[in-house]
C-alpha positions in Angstrom: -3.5 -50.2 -26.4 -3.7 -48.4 -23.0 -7.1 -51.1 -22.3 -4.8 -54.0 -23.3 -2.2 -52.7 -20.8 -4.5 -52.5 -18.3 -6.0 -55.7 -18.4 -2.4 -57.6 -17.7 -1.3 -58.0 -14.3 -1.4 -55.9 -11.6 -3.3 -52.7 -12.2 -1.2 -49.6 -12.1 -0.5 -48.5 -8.5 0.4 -44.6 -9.9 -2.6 -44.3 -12.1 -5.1 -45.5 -9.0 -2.5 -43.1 -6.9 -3.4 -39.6 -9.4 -7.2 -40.9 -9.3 -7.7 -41.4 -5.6 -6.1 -38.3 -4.9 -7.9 -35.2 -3.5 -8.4 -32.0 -5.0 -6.2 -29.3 -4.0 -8.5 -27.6 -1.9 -9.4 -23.6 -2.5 -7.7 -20.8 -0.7 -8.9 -19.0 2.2 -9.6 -15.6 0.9 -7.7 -13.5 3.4 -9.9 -10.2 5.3 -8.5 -7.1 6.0 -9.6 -4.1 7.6 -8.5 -0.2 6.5 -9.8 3.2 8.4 -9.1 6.2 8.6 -7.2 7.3 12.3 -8.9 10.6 12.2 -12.4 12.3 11.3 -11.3 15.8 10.9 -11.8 16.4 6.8 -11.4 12.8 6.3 -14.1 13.5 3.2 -11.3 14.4 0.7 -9.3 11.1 0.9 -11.1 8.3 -1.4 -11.9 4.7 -0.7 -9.0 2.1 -1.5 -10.1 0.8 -4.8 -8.2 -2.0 -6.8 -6.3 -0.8 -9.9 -8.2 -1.9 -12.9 -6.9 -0.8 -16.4 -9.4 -0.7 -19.1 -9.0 -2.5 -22.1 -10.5 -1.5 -25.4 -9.9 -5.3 -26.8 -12.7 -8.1 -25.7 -9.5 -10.6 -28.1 -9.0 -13.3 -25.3 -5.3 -12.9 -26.2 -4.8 -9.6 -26.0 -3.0 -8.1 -22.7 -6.4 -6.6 -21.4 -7.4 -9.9 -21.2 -5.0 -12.2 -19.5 -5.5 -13.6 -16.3 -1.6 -13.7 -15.0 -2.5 -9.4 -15.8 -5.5 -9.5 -14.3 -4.9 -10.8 -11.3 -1.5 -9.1 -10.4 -3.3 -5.5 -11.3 -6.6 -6.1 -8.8 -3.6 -7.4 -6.3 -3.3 -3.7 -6.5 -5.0 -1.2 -4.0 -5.4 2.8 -5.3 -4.8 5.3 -2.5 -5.8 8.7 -4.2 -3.9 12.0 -3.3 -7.0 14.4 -2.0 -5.3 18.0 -2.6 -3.8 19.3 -5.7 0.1 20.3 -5.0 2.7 22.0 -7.1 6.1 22.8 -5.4 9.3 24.4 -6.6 12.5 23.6 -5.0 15.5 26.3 -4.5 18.9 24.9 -3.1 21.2 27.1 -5.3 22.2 29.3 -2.4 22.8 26.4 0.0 19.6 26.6 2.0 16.4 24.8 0.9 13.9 27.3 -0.5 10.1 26.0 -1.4 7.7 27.3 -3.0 3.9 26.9 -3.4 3.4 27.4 -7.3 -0.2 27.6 -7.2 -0.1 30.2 -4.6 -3.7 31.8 -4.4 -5.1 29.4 -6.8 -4.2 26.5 -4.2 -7.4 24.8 -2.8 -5.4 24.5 0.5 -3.9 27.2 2.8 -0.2 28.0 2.7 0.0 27.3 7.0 -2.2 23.6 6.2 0.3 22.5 3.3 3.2 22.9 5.4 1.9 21.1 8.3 0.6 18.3 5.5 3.7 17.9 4.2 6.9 18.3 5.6 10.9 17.9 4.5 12.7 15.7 6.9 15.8 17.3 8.3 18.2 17.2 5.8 21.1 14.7 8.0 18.3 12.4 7.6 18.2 12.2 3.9 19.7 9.3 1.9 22.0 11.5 -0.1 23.3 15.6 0.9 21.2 17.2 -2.3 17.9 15.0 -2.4 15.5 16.1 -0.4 13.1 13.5 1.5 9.6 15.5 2.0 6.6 13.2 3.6 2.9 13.3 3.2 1.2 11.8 6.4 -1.9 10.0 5.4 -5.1 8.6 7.4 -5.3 5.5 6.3 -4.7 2.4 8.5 -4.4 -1.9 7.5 -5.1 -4.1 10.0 -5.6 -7.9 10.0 -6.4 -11.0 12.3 -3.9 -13.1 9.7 -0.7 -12.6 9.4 0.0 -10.1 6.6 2.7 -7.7 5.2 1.3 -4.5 3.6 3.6 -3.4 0.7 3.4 -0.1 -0.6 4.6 0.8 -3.9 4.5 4.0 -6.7 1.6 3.9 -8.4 3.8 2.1 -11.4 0.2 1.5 -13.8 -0.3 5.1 -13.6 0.3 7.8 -16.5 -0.1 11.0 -15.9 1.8 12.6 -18.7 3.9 14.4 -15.8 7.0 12.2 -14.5 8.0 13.5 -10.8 10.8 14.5 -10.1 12.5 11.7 -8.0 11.1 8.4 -6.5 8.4 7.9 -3.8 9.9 5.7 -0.9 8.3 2.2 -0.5 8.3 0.1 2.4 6.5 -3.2 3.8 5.6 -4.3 7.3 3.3 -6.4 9.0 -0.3 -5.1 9.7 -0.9 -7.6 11.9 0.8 -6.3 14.8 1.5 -3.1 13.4 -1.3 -0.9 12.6 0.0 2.7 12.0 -1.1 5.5 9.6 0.7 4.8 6.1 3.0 8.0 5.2 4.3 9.0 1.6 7.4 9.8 1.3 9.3 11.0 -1.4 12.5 11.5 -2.5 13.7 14.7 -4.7 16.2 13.7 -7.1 16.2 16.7 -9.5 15.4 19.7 -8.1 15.3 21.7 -11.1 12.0 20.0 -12.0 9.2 21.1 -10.1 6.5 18.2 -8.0 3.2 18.2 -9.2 0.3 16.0 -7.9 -3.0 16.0 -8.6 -6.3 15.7 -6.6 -7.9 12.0 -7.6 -5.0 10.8 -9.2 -3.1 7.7 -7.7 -0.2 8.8 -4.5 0.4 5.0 -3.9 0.0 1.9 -4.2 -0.5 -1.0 -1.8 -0.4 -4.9 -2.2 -1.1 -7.3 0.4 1.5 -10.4 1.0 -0.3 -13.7 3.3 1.5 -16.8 4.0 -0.7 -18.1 0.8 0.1 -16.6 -2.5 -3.0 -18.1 -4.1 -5.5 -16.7 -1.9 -7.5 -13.9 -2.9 -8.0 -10.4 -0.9 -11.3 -9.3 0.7 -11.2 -5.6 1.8 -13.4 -4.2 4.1 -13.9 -1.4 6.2 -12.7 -1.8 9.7 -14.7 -0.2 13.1 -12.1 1.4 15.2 -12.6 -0.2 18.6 -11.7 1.0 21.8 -8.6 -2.3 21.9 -7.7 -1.0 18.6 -7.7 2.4 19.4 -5.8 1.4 22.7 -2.9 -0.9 20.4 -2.4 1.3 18.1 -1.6 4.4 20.3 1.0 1.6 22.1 3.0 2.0 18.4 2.8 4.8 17.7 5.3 8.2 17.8 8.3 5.1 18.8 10.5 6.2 16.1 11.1 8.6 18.2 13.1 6.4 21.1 13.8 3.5 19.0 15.6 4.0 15.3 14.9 0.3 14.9 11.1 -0.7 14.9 11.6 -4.2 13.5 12.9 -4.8 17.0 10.0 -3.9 18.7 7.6 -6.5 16.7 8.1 -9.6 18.8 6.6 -7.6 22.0 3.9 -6.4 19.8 2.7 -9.5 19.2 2.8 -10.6 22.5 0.6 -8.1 23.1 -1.4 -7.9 20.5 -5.4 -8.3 21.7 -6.8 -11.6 20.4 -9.0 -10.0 17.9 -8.1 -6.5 16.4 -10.7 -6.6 13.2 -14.6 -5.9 13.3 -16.7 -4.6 10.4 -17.7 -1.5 10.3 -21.4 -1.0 11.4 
């Protein structure tokens, strides 16, 4: 039927339309750089790895198996917690009371776990009895394309041991803003104590381009001296400006041309 149909008249202008037109073509995979801001025991933190969860079924149906899974998990970029941490919280008497439960079994000092992580002062906190502590971390993004960093709770992750609250997430672009990530995390109940554990996922990170479809190519970045120079431009301005979203249009004015190189 369909060869009768085409042998009368005119032929089809939408069939020779779909035929003549091009493939869609294949998306630019997307390069981005991460570091570490500083040497000085840089050892304990792991390299960004994406999250893969292993599947004991090889059924092309099953969940371990499909490719919509698949490829939103490797989206998915591991940053490990290097130190093993287990705090108590006091606040019955008013005044905020922490303790370090491991003690003299910790593998870190009492004086290096409070620098490492630190309570924000508590007119800073979203709500008068959660407290916001943050973990400052090494690790830096940066890209030649534009790209949001998102970072997340590390939500394929069970560890048998449900903290306490919820981690604070946050995106911004690592284009023009190349900082040190920080975990933060908000203590909901403080009858419970935090534990974390050395290996195990802190956060998550995800990487949003102007092209959904293109895939992610992560590499480790050299810190040059123009790198070196933009990010100390950014950083520490929370400290004049409460607003940084207002400071990205001069970023990227003056942004250096090229920001990401390989590392030797």
């Amino acid at each position: 039927m369909l060869k009768n149909l085409f042998s009368k008249g005119a032929p089809p202008a939408e069939a020779e339309s779909e035929a003549a037109a091009p493939a869609p073509a294949e998306s630019r995979a997307i390069t981005i750089g991460w570091l570490l801001n500083t040497e000085q025991s840089s050892i304990i933190w792991d390299t960004p790895r994406p999250v893969r969860i292993e599947s004991q079924s090889s059924d092309p149906r099953s969940v371990g198996q499909c490719p919509s899974a698949l490829d939103f998990d490797r989206r998915h970029y591991a940053i490990n917690c290097p130190i093993d941490v287990h705090l108590r919280l006091d606040m019955s008497g008013g005044a905020m009371d922490v303790k370090n439960m491991l003690a003299d079994k910790s593998p870190i000092r009492s004086d290096a776990l409070q620098r490492w992580i630190v309570f924000q002062p508590r007119h800073e906190w979203r709500h008068p009895q959660r407290p916001v502590l943050q973990m400052l971390t090494p690790f830096v993004f940066v890209t030649d394309d534009p790209v949001y960093i998102n970072q997340y709770p590390p939500i394929f992750h069970y560890s048998g041991d449900s903290r306490p609250g919820i981690p604070i997430s946050g995106r911004f672009p690592i284009d023009i803003w190349p900082r040190a990530l920080m975990w933060a995390f908000e203590w909901h109940d403080t009858s419970k104590d935090l534990i974390l554990r050395r290996g195990e996922p802190l956060f998550y990170v995800r990487f949003e381009g102007t092209d959904p479809a293109a895939p992610i190519r992560l590499i480790e970045a050299k810190k040059t001296p123009e790198l070196e120079s933009f990010m100390a431009s950014i950083s520490g301005v929370t400290e004049f400006v409460g607003q940084t979203y207002s400071l990205f249009k001069t970023a990227r004015e003056r942004r250096p041309a090229k920001l990401l190189f390989p590392k030797d």
